[in-house]
N, C-alpha and C positions, 0 to 999 in steps of 0.2 A: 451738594450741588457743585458749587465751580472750585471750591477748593480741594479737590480730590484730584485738576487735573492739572499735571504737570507740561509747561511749555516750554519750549525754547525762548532764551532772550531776543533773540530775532521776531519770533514768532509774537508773543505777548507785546514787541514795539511796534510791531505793526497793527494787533489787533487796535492799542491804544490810537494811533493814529486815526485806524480807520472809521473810529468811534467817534473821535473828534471831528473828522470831516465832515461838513455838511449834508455835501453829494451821496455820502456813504450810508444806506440802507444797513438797518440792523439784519435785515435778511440777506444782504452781501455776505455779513459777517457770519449769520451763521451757516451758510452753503460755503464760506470757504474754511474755516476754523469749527463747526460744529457747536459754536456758541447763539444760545438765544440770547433773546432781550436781558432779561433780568440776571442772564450769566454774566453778560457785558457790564453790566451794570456793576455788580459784585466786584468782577474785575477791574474795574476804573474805581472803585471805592477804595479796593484793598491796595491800589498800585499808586494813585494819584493823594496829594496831600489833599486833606479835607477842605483847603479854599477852594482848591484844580476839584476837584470833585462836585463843589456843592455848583461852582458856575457853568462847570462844565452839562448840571442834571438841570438847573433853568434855560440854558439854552439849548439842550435837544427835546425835551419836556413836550411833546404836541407838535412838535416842529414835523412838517409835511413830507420833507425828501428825506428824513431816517425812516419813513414807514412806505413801504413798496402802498398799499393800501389807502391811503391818505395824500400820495405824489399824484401830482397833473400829468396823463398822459402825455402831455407835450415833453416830458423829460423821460428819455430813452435809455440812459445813461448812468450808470453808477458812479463816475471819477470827472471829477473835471478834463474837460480834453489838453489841457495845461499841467494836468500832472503829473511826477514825476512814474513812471511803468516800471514796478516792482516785478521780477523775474518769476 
């Protein structure tokens, strides 16, 4: 699966990030990195100590704005309008 694929340190700091952000849709992540759900997942296991991993898997766990699917049409937006605009 996701260990096969080699990233850039830039690249994988950003995936983590964008994992951890609320606003950020697992389908952000994988239309821009090519990673699904359970790739990110892998990847935050393998990258995050196991505290940072297991609180990090209870709070996105069901959570409504990581899934385009389960988000309220009223949210049109992937990133907060306050954050910072990666190049």
């Amino acid at each position: 699966m996701f260990s096969n694929v080699k990233m850039l340190d830039a690249d994988l700091s950003r995936v983590i990030e964008m994992a951890w952000e609320d606003r950020t849709p697992f389908e952000a992540i994988q239309r821009e990195y090519g990673l699904n759900e359970p790739a990110v997942i892998e990847l935050m296991r393998q990258n995050l100590k196991s505290s940072s991993f297991k609180l990090w898997r209870k709070r996105v766990t069901g959570r409504k704005t990581k899934h385009l699917q389960l988000r309220s049409a009223d949210v049109s937006r992937a990133y907060c309008s306050r954050q910072y605009k990666h190049a």
